[in-house]
C-alpha positions as CSV (number, residue, x, y, z in Angstrom):
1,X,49.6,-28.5,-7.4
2,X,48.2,-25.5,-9.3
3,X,46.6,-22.5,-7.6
4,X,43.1,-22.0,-7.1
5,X,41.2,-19.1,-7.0
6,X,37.8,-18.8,-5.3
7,X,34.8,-17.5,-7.4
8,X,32.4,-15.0,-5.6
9,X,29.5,-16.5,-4.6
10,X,26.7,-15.7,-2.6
11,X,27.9,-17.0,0.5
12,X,31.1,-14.4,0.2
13,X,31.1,-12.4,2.5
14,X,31.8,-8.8,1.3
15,X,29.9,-7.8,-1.5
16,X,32.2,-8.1,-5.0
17,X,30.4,-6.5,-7.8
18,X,27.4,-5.7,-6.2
19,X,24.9,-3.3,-6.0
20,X,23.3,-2.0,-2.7
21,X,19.8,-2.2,-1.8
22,X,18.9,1.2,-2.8
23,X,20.8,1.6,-5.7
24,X,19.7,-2.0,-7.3
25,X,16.3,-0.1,-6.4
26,X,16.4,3.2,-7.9
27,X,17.9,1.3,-11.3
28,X,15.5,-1.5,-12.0
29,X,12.9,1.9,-11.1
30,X,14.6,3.5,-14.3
31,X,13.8,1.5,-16.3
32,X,10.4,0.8,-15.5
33,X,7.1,3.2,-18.0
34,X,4.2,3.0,-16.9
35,X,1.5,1.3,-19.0
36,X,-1.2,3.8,-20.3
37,X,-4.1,1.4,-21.2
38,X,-7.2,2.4,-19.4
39,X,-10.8,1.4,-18.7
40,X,-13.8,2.4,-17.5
41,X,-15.3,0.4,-14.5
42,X,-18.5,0.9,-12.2
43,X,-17.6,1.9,-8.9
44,X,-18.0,-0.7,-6.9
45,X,-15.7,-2.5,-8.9
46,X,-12.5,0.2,-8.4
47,X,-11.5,-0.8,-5.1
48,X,-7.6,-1.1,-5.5
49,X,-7.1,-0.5,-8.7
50,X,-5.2,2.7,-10.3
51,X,-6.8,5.7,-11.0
52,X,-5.9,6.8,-14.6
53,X,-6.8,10.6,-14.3
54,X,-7.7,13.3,-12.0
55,X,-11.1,13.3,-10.6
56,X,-12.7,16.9,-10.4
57,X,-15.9,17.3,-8.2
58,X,-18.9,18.6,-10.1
59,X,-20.4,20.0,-7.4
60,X,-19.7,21.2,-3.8
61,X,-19.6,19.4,-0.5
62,X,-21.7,20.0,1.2
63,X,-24.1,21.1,-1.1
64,X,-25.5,23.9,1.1
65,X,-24.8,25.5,4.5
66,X,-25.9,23.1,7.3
67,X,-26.3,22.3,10.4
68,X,-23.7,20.4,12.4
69,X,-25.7,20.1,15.9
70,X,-29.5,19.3,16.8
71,X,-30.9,22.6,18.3
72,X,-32.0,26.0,16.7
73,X,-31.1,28.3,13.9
74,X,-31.3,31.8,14.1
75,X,-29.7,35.4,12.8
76,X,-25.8,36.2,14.6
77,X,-26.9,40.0,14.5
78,X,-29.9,38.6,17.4
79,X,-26.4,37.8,19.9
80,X,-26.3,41.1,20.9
81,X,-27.0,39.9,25.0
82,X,-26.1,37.0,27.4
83,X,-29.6,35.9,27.5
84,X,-31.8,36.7,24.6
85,X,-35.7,35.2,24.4
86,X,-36.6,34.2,20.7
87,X,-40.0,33.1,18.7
88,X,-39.7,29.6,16.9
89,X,-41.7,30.1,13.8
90,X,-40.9,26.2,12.5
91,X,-38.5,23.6,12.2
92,X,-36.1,22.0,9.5
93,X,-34.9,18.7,8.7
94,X,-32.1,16.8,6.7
95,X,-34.2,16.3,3.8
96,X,-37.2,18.7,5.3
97,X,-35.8,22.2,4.5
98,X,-37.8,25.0,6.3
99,X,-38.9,27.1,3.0
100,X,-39.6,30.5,4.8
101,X,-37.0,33.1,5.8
102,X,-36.5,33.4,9.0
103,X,-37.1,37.5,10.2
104,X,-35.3,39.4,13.3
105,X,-36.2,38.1,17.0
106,X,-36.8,34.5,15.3
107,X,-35.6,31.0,15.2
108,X,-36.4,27.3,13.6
109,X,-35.7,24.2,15.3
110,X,-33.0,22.5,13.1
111,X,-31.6,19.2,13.4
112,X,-28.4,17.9,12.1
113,X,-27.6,17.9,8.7
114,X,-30.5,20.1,7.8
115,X,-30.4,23.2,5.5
116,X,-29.8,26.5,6.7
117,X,-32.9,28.2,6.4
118,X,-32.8,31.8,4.5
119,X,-31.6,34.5,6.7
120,X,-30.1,32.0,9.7
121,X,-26.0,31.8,9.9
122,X,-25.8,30.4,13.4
123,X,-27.2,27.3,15.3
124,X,-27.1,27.0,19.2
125,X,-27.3,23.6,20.6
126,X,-30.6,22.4,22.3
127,X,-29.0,22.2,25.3
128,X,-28.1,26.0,25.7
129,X,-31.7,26.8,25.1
130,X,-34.7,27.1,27.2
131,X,-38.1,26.0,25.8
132,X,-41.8,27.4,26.7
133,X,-43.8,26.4,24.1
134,X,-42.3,28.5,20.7
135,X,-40.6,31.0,23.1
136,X,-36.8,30.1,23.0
137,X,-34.4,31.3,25.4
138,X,-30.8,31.1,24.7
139,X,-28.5,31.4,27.8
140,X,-24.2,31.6,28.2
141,X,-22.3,33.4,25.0
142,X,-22.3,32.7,21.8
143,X,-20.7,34.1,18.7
144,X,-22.1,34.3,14.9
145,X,-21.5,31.5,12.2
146,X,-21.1,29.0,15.2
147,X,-22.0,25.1,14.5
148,X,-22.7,25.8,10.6
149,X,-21.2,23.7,8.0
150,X,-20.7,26.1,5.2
151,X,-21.3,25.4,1.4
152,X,-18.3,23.9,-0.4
153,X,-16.3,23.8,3.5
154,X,-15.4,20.0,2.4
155,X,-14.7,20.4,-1.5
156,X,-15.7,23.0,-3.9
157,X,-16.9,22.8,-7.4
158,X,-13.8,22.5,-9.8
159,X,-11.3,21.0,-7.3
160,X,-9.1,18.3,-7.8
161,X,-10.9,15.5,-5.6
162,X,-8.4,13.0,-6.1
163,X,-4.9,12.6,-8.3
164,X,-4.3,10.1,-11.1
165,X,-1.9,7.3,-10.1
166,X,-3.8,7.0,-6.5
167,X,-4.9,3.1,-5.8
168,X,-8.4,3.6,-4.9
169,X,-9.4,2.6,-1.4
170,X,-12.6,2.2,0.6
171,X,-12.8,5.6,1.6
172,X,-12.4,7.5,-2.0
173,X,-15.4,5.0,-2.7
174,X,-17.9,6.5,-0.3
175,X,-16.3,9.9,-1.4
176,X,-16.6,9.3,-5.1
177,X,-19.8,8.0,-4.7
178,X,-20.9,11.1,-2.2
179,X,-20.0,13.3,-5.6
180,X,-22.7,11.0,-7.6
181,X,-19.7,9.2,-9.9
182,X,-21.2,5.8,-10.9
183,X,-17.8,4.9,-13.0
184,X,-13.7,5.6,-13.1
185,X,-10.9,5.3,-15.5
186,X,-8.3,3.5,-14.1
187,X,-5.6,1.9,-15.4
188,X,-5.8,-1.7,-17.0
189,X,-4.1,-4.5,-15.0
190,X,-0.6,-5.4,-15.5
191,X,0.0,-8.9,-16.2
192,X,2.5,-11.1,-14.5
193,X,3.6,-14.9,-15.3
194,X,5.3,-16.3,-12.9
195,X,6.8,-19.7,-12.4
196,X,9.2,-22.1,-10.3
197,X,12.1,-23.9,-11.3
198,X,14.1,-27.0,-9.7
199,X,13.3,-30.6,-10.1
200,X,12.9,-31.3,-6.4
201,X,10.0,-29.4,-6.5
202,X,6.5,-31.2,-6.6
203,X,2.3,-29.4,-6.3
204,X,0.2,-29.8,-4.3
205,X,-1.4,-33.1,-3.7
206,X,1.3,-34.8,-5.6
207,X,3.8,-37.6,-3.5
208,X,6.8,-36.5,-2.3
209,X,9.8,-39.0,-3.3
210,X,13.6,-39.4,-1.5
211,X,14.8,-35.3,-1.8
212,X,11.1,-33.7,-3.0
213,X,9.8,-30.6,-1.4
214,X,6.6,-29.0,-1.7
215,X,7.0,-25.7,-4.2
216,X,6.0,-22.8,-1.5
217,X,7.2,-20.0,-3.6
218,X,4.3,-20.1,-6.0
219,X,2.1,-19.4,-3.1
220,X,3.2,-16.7,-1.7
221,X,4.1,-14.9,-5.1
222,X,0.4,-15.6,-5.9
223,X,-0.9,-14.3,-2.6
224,X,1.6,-10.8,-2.9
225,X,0.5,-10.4,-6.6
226,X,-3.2,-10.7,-5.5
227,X,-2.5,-7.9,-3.1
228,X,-1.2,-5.8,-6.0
229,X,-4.5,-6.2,-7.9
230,X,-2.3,-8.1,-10.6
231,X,-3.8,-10.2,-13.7
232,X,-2.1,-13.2,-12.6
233,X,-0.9,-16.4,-15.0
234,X,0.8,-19.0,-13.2
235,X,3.2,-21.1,-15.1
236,X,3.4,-24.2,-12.1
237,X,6.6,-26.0,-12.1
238,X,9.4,-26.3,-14.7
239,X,11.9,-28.3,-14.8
240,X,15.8,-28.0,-14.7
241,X,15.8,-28.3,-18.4
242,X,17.6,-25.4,-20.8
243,X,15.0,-26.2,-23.5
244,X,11.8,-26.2,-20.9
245,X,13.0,-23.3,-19.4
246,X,13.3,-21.2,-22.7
247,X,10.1,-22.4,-23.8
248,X,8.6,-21.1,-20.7
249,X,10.4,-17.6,-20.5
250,X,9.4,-17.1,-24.2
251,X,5.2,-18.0,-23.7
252,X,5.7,-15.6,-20.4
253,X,7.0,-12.9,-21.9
254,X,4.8,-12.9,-24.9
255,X,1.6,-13.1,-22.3
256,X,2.3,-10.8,-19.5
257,X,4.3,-7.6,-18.6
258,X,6.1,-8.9,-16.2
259,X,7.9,-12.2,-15.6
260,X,8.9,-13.5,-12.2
261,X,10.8,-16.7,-11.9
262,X,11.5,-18.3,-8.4
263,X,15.2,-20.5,-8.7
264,X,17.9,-21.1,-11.1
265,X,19.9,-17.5,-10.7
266,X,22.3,-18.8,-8.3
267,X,25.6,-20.2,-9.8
268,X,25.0,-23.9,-9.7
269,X,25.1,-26.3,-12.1
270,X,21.7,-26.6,-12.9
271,X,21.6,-22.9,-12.3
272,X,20.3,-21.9,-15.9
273,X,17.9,-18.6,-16.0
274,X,20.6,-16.1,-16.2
275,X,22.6,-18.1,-18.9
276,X,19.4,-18.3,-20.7
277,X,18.4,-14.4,-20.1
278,X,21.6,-13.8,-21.3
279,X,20.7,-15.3,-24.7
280,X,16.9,-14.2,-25.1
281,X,17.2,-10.8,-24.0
282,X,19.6,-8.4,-21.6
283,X,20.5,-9.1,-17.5
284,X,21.1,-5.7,-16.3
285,X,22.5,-7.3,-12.7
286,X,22.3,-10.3,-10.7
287,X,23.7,-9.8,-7.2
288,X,22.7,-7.8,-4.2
289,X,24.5,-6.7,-1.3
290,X,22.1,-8.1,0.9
291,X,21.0,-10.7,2.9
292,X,18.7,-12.6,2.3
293,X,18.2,-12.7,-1.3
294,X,21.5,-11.7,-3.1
295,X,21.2,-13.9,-6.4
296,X,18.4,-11.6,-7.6
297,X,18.5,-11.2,-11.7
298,X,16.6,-8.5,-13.1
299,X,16.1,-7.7,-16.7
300,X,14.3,-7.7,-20.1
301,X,12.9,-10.5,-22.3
302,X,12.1,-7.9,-25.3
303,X,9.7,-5.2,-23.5
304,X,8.5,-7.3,-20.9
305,X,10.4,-7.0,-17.4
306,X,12.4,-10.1,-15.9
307,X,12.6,-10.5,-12.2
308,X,14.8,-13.8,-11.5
309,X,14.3,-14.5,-7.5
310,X,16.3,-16.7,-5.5
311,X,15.0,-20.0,-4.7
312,X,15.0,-20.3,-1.1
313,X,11.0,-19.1,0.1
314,X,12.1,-16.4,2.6
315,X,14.4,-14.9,-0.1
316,X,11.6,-15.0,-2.7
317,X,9.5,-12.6,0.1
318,X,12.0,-10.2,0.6
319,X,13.2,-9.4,-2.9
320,X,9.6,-8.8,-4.0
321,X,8.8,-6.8,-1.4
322,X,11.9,-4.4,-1.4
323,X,12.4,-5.0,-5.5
324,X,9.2,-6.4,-7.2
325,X,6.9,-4.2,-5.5
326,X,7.7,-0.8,-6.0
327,X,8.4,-2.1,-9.2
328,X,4.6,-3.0,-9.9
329,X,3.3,0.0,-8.4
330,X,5.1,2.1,-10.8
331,X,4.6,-0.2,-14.3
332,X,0.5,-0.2,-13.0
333,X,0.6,3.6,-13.0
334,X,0.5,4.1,-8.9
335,X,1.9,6.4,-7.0
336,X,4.8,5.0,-5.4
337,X,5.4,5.8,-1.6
338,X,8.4,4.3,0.3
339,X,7.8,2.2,3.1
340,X,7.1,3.4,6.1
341,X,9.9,2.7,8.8
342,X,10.3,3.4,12.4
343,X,12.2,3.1,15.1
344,X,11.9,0.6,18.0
345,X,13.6,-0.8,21.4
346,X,15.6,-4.4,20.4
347,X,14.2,-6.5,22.8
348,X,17.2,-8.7,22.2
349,X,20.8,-8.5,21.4
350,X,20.7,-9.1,17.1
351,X,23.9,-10.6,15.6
352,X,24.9,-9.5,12.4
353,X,28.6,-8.9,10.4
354,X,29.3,-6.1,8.7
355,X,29.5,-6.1,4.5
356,X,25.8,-6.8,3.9
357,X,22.6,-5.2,4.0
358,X,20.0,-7.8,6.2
359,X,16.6,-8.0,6.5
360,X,15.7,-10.1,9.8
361,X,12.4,-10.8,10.7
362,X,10.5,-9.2,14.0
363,X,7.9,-9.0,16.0
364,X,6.7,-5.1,16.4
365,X,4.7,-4.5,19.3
366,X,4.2,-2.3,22.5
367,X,6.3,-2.9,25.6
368,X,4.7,-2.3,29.3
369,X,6.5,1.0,29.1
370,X,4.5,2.1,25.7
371,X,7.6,2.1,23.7
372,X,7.9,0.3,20.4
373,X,9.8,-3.3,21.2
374,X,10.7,-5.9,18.3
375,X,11.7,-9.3,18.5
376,X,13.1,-11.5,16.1
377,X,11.1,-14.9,14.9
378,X,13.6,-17.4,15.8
379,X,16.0,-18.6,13.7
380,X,16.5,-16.1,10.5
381,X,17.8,-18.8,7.4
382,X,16.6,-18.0,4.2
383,X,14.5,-21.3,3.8
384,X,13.0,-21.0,7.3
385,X,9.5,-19.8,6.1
386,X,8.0,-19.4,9.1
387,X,10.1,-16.1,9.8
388,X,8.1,-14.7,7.9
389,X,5.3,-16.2,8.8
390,X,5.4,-15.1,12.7
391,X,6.7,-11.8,11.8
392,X,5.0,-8.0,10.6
393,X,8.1,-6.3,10.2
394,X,11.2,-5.9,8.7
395,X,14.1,-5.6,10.7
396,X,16.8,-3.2,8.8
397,X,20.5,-4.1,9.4
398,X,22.7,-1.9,7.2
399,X,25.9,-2.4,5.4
400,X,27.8,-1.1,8.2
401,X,26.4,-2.3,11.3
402,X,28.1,-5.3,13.1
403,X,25.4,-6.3,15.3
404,X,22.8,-4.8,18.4
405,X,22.5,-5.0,21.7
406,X,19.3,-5.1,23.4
407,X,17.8,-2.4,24.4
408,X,19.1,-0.3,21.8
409,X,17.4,1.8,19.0
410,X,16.4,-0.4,15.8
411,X,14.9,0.5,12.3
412,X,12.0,-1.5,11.5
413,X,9.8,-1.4,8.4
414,X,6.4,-2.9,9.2
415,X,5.0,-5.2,6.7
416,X,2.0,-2.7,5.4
417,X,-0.5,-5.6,4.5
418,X,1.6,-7.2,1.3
419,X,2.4,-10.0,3.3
């Protein structure tokens, strides 16, 4: 009987010739420059999409000293007494200005958002004034400069409004558009191809025969790559077939910037995109210290970046979310900004063994006691999709930790919106 020797595999459970989560990170980041194409597009039409150089106001906000309180605008130097008796000579509006200056011993009625008139630094609210008629008296203390917005308090002429490489939200809209900019440069869209492979896998629509699934992958790769603001070109369904398969990574990566494959990285038979990545351009590694989603290839078909996910749908989620992502952010130009994690009560105890980095699915919410409380969604296989589904948050299990009891301290790393 000869001796045989296991082969590492993903189901091994210490981590032989793997990367950790970080570092498999911080290297596929290396190698990633972003694109510098730009266009210009209306406003309107910028919302989530990278903004390819500073924006600098030309002109300041607000505009001119204002009110921020209905009542009545007068001169500090008149505070000179707790209770002072003035003479309204007028009043101003937002839009209205009152065009005379306003003398010692007088005041205007001013609403919100109205100009300063000439000579007035102070309002006092309406209701710390007496009215008779156009005398006003003003009662309690008060101090100069009080409830005035100043010229240029929110931005000043010149100043860097906002920085390029910022993904444009709803608010830097309203703000853009508040500083009269009808149009932005920002960055051109990256392009990503993606595709499944496997022959059990069938669309949409089509009949399922003895060991078919539906494809599920190409879904939520679709719906995460939406959410990136990504020019999208999906390849459907290829088969287990060397010669389809390198048909389809070469039309990919002469299309798009980035190709994502779902499948065929493991070390199975039918197993071919590394093999074949190996031949048309360079694999720079293919297994993770983590769980799920260890079989993840990445490299380059010429200049276009390879991502080669596992199969199953959870592990397809969690690669391109912890990999992909940042990944995309950076290539588009963006700003990249590491999740977000905090710290929460385990509402449960959470097996684990140590050797691999896991990300379990949770629940995040508020317990009766106010205190951050996760759960985990059930069951936490790799191909049980609706873990993900029921869950907005990562939980983070490092390399080290053999399991936790409930009740203990947890890092979790809420979903921000991606999925």
């Amino acid at each position: 009987m000869t001796d045989f020797t296991p082969q590492p595999s993903c189901a091994t459970p210490e981590p032989v010739s793997t990367l950790k989560v970080e570092d498999a990170r911080q290297k596929i980041l290396q190698q990633i420059t972003a694109i510098s194409c730009w266009r210009k597009v209306a406003l309107r039409d910028a919302l989530g999409q990278v903004l390819h150089e500073d924006v600098i106001s030309p002109l300041s906000v607000p505009p001119h000293a204002n009110s921020a309180m209905d009542g009545y605008a007068l001169r500090g130097e008149d505070l000179k007494h707790d209770s002072i008796s003035l003479k309204r000579v007028g009043s101003a509006f937002a839009g209205k200005p009152f065009n005379k200056t306003v003398n010692a011993g007088e005041c205007v009625r001013i609403m919100t958002g109205a100009m300063m008139p000439e000579g007035c630094d102070t309002v006092i609210m309406q209701e710390q004034a007496e009215v008779d008629n156009d005398l006003i008296t003003l009662h309690g203390e008060h101090h100069s400069g009080e409830n005035v917005r100043l010229a240029g308090e929110d931005i000043q002429t010149g100043a860097v409004v906002l920085t390029a490489g910022r993904r444009i939200t709803a608010a830097d809209l309203g703000l853009l558009a508040s500083l009269g900019f009808a149009e932005l440069k920002v960055r051109r869209r990256i392009r990503v191809a993606f595709f499944s492979t496997g022959d059990e896998l069938r669309s949409l629509g089509e009949t399922l025969n003895p060991g078919d699934i539906y494809d599920s992958n190409r879904y939520t790769l679709h719906a995460m790559l939406t959410r990136l603001d990504a020019e999208i070109i999906d390849m459907g369904v290829i088969t287990d077939s060397p010669e389809a398969l390198r048909q389809a990574l070469l039309q990919a990566a002469e299309e798009a910037d980035v190709v994502i494959t779902s499948g065929g990285v493991s070390v199975g038979e039918a197993d071919y995109v590394k093999q074949l990545l190996d031949e048309l351009g360079e694999v720079h590694f293919w297994k993770i210290a983590m769980k799920p989603g260890r079989p993840l290839a990445y490299g380059k078909i010429a200049e276009t970046h390879f991502f080669g996910l596992p199969g199953n749908p959870v592990s397809v989620m969690v690669t391109f979310y912890q990999f992909v992502q940042p990944a995309l952010h950076k290539l588009a130009g963006a700003v990249y900004h590491a999740p977000i994690v905090l710290q929460a009560v385990a509402a449960e105890n959470i097996r684990k063994r140590p050797g691999r980095f896991e990300f379990q699915r949770g629940l995040l919410r508020s317990n009766s006691a106010n205190q951050l409380e996760v759960t985990m969604t059930g069951e936490q296989g790799s191909g049980i999709l609706h873990s993900m589904s029921h869950a907005n948050c990562f939980i983070l299990l490092d390399e080290d930790c053999d399991g936790v009891a409930a009740g203990q301290s947890v890092t979790v790393q809420p979903f921000a919106g991606l999925i």
